[in-house]
SEKEBA-858592 format. One record per residue (C-alpha): residue number from 0; x, y, z. Coordinates in steps of 0.2 Angstrom, whole numbers, plus 5000, padded with zeros to 4 digits. Example, Ala and Ser with C-alpha at 12.3 -4.5 7.8 and 13.67 -1.06 7.14 Angstrom:
# SEKEBA-858592
+-----+------+------+------+
: num :   px :   py :   pz :
+-----+------+------+------+
:   0 : 5062 : 4978 : 5039 :
:   1 : 5068 : 4995 : 5036 :
+-----+------+------+------+
***
This chain:
# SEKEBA-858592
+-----+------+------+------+
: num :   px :   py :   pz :
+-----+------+------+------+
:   0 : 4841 : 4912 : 4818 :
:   1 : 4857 : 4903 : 4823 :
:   2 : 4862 : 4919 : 4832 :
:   3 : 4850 : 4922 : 4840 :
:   4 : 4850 : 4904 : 4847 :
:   5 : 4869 : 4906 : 4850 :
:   6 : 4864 : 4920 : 4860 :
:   7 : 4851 : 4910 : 4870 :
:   8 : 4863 : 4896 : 4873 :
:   9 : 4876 : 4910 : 4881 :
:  10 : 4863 : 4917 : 4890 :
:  11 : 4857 : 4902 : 4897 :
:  12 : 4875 : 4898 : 4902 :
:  13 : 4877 : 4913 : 4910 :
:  14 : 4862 : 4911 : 4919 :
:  15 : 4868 : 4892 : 4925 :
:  16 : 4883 : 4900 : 4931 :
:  17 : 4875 : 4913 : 4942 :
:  18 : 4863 : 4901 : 4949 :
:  19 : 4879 : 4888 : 4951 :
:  20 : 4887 : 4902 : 4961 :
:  21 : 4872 : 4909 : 4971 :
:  22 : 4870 : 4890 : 4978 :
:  23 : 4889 : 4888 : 4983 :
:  24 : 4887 : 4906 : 4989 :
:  25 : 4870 : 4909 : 5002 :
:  26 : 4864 : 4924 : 5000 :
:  27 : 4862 : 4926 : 5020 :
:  28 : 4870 : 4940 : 5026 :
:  29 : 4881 : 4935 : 5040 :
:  30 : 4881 : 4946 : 5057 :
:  31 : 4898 : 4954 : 5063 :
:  32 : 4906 : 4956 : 5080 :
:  33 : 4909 : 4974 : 5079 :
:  34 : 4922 : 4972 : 5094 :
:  35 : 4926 : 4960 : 5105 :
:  36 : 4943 : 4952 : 5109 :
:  37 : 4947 : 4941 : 5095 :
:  38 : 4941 : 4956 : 5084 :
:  39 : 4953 : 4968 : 5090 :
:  40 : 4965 : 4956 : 5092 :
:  41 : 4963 : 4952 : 5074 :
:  42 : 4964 : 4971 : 5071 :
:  43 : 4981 : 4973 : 5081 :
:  44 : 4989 : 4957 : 5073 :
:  45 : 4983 : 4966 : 5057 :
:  46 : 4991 : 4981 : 5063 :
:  47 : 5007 : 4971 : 5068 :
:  48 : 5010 : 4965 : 5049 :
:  49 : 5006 : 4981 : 5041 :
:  50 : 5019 : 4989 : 5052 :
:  51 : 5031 : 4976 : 5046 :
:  52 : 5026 : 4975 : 5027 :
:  53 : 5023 : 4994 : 5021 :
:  54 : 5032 : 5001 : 5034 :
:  55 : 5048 : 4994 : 5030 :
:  56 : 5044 : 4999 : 5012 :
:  57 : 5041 : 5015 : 5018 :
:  58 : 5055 : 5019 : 5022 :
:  59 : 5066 : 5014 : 5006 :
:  60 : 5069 : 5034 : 5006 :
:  61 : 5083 : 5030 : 5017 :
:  62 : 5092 : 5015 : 5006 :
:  63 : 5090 : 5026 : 4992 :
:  64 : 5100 : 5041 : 4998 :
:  65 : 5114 : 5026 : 5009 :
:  66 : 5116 : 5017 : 4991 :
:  67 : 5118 : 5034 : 4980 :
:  68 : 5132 : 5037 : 4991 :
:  69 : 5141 : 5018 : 4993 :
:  70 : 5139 : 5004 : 4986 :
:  71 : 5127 : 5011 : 4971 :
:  72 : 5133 : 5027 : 4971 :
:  73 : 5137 : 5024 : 4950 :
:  74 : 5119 : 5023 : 4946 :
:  75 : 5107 : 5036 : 4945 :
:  76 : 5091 : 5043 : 4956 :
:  77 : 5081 : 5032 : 4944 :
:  78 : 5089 : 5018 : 4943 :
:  79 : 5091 : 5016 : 4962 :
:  80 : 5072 : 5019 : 4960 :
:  81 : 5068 : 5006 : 4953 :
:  82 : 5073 : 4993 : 4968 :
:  83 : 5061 : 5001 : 4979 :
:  84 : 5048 : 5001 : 4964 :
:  85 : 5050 : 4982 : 4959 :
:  86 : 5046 : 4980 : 4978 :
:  87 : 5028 : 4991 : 4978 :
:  88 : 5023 : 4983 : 4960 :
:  89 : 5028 : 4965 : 4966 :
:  90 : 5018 : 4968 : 4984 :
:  91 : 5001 : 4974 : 4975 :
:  92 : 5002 : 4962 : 4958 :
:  93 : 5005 : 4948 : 4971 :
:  94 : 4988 : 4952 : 4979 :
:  95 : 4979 : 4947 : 4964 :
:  96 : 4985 : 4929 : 4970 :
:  97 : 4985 : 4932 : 4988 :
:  98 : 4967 : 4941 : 4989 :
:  99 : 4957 : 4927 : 4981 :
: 100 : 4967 : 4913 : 4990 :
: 101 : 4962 : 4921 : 5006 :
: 102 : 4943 : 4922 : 5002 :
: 103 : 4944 : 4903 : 4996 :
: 104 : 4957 : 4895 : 5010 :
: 105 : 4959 : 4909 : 5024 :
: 106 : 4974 : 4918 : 5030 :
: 107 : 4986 : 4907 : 5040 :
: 108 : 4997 : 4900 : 5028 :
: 109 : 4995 : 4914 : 5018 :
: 110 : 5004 : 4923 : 5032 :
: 111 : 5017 : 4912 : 5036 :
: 112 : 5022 : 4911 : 5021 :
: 113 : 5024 : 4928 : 5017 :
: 114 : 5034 : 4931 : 5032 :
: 115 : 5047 : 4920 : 5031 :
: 116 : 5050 : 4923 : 5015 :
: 117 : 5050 : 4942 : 5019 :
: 118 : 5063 : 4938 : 5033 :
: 119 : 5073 : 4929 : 5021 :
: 120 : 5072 : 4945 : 5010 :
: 121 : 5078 : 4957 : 5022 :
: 122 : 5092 : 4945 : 5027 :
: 123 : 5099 : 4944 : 5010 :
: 124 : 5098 : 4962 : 5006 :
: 125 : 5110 : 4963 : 5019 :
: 126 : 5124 : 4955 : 5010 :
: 127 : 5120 : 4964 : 4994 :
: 128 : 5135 : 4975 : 4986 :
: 129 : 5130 : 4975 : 4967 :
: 130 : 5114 : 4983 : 4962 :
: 131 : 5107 : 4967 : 4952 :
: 132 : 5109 : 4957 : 4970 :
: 133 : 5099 : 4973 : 4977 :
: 134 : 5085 : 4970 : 4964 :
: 135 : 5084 : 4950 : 4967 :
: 136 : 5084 : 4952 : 4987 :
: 137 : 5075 : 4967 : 4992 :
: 138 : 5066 : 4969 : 4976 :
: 139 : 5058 : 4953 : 4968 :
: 140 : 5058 : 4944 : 4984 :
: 141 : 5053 : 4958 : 4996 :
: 142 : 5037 : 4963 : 4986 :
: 143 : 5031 : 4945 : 4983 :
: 144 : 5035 : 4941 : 4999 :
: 145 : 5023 : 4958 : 5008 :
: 146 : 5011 : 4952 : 4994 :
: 147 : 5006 : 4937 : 5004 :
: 148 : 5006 : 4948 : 5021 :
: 149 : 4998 : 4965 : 5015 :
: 150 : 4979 : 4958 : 5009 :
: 151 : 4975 : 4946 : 5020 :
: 152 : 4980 : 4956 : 5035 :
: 153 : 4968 : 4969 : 5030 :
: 154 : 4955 : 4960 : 5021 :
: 155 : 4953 : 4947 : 5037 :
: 156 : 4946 : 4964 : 5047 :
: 157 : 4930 : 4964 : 5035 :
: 158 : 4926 : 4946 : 5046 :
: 159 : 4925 : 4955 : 5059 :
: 160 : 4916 : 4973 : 5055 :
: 161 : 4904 : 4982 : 5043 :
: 162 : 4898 : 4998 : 5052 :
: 163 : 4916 : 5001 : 5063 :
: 164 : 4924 : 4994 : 5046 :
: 165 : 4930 : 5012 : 5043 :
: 166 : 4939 : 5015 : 5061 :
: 167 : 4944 : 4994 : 5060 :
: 168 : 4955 : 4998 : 5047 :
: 169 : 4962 : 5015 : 5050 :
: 170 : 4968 : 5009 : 5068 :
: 171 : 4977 : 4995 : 5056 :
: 172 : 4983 : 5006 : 5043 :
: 173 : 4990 : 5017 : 5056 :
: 174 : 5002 : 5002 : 5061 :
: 175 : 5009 : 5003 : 5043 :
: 176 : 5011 : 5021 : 5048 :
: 177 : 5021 : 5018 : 5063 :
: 178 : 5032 : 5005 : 5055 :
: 179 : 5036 : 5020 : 5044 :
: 180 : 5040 : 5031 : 5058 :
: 181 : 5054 : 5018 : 5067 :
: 182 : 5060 : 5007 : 5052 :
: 183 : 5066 : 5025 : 5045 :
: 184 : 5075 : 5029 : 5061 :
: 185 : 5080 : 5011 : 5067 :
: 186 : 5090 : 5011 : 5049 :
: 187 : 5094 : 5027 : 5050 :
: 188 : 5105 : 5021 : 5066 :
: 189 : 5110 : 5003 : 5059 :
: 190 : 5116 : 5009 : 5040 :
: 191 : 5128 : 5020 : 5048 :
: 192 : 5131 : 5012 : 5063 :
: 193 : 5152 : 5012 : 5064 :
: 194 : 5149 : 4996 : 5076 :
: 195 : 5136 : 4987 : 5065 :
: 196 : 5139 : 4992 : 5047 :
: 197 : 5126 : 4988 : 5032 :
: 198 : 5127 : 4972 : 5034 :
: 199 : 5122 : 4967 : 5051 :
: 200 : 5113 : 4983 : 5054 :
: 201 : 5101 : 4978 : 5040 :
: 202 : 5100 : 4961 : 5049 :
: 203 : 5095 : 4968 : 5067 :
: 204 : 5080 : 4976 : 5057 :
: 205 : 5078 : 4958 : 5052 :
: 206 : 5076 : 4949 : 5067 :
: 207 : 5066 : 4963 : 5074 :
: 208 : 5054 : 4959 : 5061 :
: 209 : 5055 : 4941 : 5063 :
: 210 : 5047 : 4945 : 5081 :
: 211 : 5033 : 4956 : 5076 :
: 212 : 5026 : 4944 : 5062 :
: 213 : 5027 : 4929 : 5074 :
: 214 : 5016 : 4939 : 5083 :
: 215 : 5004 : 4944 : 5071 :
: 216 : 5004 : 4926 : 5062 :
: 217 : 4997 : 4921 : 5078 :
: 218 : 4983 : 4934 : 5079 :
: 219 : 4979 : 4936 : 5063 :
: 220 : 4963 : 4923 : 5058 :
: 221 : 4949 : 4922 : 5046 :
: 222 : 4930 : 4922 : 5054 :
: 223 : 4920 : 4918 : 5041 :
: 224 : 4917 : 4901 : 5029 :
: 225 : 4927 : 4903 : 5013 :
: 226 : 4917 : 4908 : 4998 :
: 227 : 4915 : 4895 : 4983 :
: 228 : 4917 : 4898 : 4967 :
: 229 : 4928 : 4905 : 4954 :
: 230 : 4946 : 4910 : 4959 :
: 231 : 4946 : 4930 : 4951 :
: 232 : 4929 : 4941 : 4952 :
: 233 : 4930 : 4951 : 4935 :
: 234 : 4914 : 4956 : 4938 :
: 235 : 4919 : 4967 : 4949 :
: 236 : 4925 : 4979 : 4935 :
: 237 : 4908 : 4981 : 4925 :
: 238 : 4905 : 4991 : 4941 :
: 239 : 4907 : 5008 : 4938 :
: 240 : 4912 : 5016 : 4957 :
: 241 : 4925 : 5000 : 4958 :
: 242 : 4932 : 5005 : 4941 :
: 243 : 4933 : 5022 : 4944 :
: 244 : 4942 : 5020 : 4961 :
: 245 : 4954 : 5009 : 4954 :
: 246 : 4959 : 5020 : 4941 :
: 247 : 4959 : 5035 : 4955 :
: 248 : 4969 : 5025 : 4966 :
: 249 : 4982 : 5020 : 4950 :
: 250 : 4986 : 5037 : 4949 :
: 251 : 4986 : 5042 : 4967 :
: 252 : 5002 : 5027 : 4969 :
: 253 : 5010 : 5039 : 4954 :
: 254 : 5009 : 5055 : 4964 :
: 255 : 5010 : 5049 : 4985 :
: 256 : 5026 : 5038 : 4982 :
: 257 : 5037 : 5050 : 4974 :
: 258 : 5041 : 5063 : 4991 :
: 259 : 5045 : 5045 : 5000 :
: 260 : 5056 : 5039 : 4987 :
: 261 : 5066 : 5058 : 4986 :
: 262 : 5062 : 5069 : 5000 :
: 263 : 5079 : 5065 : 5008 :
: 264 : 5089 : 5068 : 4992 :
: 265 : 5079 : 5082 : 4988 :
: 266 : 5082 : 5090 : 5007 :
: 267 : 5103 : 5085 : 5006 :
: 268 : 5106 : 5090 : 4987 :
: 269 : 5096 : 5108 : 4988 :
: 270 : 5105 : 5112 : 5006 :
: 271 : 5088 : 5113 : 5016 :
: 272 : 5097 : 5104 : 5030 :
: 273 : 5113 : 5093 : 5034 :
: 274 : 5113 : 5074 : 5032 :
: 275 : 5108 : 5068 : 5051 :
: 276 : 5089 : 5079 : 5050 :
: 277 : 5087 : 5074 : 5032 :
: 278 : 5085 : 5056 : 5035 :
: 279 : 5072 : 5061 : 5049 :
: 280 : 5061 : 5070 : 5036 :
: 281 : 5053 : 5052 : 5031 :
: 282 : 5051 : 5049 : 5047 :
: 283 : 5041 : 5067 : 5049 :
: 284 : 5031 : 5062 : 5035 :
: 285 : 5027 : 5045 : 5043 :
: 286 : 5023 : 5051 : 5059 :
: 287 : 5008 : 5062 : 5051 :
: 288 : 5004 : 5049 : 5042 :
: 289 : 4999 : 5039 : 5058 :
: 290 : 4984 : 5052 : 5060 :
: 291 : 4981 : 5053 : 5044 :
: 292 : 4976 : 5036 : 5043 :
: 293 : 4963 : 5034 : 5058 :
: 294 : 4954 : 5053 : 5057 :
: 295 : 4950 : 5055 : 5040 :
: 296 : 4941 : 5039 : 5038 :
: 297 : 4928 : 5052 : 5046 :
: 298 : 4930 : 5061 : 5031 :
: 299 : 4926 : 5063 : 5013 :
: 300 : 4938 : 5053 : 5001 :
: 301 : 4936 : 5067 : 4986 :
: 302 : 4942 : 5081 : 5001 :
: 303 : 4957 : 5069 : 5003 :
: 304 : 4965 : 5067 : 4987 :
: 305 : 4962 : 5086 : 4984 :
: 306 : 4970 : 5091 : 4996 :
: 307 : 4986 : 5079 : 4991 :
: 308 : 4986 : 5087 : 4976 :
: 309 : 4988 : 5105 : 4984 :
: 310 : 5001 : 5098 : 4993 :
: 311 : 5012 : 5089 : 4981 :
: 312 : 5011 : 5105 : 4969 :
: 313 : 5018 : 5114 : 4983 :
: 314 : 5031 : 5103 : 4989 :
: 315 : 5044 : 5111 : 4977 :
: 316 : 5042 : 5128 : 4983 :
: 317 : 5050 : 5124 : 5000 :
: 318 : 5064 : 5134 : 5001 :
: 319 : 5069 : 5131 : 5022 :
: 320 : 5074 : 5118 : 5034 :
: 321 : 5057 : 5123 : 5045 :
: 322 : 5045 : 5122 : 5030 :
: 323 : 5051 : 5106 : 5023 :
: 324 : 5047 : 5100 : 5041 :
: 325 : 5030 : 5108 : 5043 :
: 326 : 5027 : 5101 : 5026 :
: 327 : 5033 : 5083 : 5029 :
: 328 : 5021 : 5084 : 5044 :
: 329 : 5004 : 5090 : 5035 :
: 330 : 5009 : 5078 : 5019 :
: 331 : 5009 : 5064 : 5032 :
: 332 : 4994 : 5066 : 5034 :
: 333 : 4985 : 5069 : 5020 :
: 334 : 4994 : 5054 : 5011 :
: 335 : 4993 : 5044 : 5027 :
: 336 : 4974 : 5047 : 5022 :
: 337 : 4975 : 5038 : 5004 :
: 338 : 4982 : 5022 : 5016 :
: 339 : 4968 : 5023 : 5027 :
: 340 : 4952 : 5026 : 5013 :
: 341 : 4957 : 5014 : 4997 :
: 342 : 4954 : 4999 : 5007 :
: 343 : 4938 : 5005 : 5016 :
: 344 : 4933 : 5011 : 5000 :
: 345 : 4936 : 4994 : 4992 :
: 346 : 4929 : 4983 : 5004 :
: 347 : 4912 : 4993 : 5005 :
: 348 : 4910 : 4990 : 4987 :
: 349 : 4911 : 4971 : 4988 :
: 350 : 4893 : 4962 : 4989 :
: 351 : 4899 : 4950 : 5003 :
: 352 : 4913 : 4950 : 5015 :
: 353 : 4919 : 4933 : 5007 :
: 354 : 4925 : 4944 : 4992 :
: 355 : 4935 : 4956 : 5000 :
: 356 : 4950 : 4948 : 4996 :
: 357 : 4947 : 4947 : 4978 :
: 358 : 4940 : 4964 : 4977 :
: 359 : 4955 : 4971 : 4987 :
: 360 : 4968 : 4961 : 4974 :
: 361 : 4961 : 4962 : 4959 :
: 362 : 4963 : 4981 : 4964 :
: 363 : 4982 : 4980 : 4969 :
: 364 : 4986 : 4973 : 4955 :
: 365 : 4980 : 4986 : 4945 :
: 366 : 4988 : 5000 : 4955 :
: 367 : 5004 : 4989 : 4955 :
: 368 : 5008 : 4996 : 4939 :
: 369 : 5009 : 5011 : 4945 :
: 370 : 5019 : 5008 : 4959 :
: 371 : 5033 : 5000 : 4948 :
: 372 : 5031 : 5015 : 4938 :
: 373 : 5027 : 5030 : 4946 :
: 374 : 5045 : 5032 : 4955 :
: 375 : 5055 : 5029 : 4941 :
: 376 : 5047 : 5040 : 4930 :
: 377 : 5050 : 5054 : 4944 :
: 378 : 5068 : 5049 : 4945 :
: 379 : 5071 : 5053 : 4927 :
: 380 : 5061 : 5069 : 4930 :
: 381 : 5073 : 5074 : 4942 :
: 382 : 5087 : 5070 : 4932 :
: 383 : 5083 : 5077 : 4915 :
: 384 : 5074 : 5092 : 4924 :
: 385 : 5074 : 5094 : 4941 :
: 386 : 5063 : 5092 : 4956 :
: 387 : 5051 : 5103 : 4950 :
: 388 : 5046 : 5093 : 4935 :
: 389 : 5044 : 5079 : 4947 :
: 390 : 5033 : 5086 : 4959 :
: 391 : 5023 : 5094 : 4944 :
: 392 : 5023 : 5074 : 4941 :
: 393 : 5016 : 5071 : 4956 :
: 394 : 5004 : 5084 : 4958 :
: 395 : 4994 : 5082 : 4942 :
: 396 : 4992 : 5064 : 4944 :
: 397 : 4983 : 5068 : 4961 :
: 398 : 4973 : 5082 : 4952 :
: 399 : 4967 : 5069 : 4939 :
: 400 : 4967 : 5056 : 4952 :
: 401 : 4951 : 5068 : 4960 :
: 402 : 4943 : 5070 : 4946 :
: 403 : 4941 : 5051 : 4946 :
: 404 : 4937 : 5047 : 4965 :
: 405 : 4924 : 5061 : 4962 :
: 406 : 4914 : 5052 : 4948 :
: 407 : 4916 : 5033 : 4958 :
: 408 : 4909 : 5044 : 4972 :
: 409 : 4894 : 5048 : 4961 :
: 410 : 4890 : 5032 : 4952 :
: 411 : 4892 : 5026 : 4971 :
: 412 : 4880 : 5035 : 4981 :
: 413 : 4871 : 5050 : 4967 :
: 414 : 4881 : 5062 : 4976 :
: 415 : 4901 : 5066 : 4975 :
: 416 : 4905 : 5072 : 4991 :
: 417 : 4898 : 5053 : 4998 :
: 418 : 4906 : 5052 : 5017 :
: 419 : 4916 : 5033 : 5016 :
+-----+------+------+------+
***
């Protein structure tokens, strides 16, 4: 008896919570511009940050292979790694926070925020020799600070649209993608510019980047009330599809970072081609990539992380200059893909646009574990076995990764080649 009253009690609890929740929350759905000036605008701001944020984290490649041969050059693949890994965990743990406060109190100061602090960052990794000053600057701070830029950026787009969502945020996922193209050239140029040095070199990428956030801190806006309410959604979990996903797109992290981490070593140390077009292989892969993220939002999410699995299996059987080019190219795309589809994927599992935020951080945080692990476990590979083992690494966690997406698919819509 006293159990089962206990039980009526929580239930009734529960129930006063839900009802509590439902009244701060109208159920009314809200409409959506679906274009417009101030949507796109929101979309190219968004597009602006991205480019900024993961871009400039996209191309850590090229500060792996400058600090192996200057000022870190005693440290290993792995341990170099992990600079570029504190920064991908940092970025998506710090959406846990930055995804709910956007839902509850907008994007503005979110934004500013982020990007001064980011600023900062970059400017203090420029005066970095030792590799704890390294992980301080460009890894804790830079990752907490694109935290507070990445999620709000992308989540503010799902104000704006519902049945162009999909195209929305390709277009401003593709901006990451661009920002992976030039930042990988622009430092190219600056780390070993004879007149700029590592120092200011870094710091002209800096300032650069002080312009573009200005830009998109001023474009970037929220459209819809804040959601009441409690600060995290762990309900979300109890989902299957959004369980799922997560879990697909934890081990996705594992295998799509690993050839943006190494493929510049991999192409200098097995003699595919001389230093100078090495560092332009990061910058092939970004450059497909910049499709990748708009087209296959058309596309079938399954399709996509299979065929990132066919590719990462194959990346080690590259034994030429040409094909390590041609395959930079078609990985672009197909990981470019990944960039595009996990936040579509998200967002369209989220019961109101006022939870996107959470949905999409609560998410991050998750997959941020894989992020500060994935790279570092693919460094030791390399340095225990070679570059085989870890694009064997890489390649099974995409295969397991499809096998995943393809069961959220089916709790998701009955069907497991769903179109996003």
């Amino acid at each position: 008896m006293a159990t089962q009253a206990q039980s009526s009690s929580q239930n009734g609890m529960i129930a006063a919570e839900s009802k509590l929740e439902a009244n701060a929350n109208p159920a009314a759905k809200p409409s959506f511009p679906e274009g417009g000036v101030r949507a796109w605008s929101v979309v190219f701001g968004a597009s602006i940050a991205l480019g900024c944020a993961f871009g400039y984290l996209s191309a850590f490649g090229n500060y792996e292979a400058y600090y192996s041969e200057h000022q870190l050059a005693q440290k290993t693949a792995s341990e170099i790694a992990w600079i570029g890994s504190i920064q991908i965990f940092l970025q998506y743990i710090t959406s846990l926070i930055s995804g709910s406060l956007f839902d509850l109190h907008g994007a503005k100061i979110l934004l500013i925020l982020g990007s001064i602090s980011f600023v900062f960052s970059i400017m203090m990794t420029s005066l970095c020799r030792k590799y704890y000053q390294a992980i301080l600057a460009q890894g804790i701070l830079g990752g907490l600070s694109t935290g507070f830029i990445f999620t709000p950026s992308l989540a503010a787009i799902g104000h704006y649209f519902q049945k162009k969502r999909g195209l929305a945020m390709g277009i401003c996922a593709a901006g990451s993608s661009l920002g992976g193209l030039l930042f990988p050239i622009a430092l190219k140029h600056a780390l070993y510019s004879r007149r700029l040095g590592f120092g200011w070199g870094v710091r002209v990428v800096g300032f650069v980047v002080l312009g573009l956030l200005a830009i998109a801190c001023t474009l970037v806006r929220e459209r819809l009330p804040p959601r009441k309410g409690r600060f995290f959604l762990l309900r979300a979990f109890l989902q299957p599809s959004y369980s799922f996903l997560v879990a697909a797109v934890f081990l996705s992290f594992w295998g799509m970072w690993v050839p943006c981490f190494f493929i510049v070593s991999f192409a200098i140390q097995k003699k595919h081609m001389g230093g100078n077009l090495a560092f332009y292989t990061l910058s092939i892969v970004n450059a497909g990539s910049l499709l990748g993220r708009i087209i296959p939002g058309f596309l079938a999410d399954v399709c996509v992380y299979a065929a990132n699995s066919i590719m990462l299996l194959g990346w080690i059987r590259i034994t030429t200059a040409a094909g390590l080019i041609a395959w930079a190219a078609v990985f672009g795309f197909v990981s470019g893909a990944i960039i595009s589809l996990y936040p579509v994927s998200i967002a369209q599992l989220a019961p109101r646009p006022q939870e996107i935020g959470t949905y999409m951080g609560q998410a991050s945080a998750v997959v941020s574990v894989a992020g500060l692990t994935g790279t570092p476990i693919a460094g030791a590979l390399i340095r225990s076995y070679g570059y085989e083992a870890a694009a064997l690494f890489a390649g099974l966690s995409m295969v397991v990764c499809t096998c995943l997406a393809a069961v959220s698919r089916g709790f998701y819509a009955g069907k497991l080649l769903a179109k996003v």
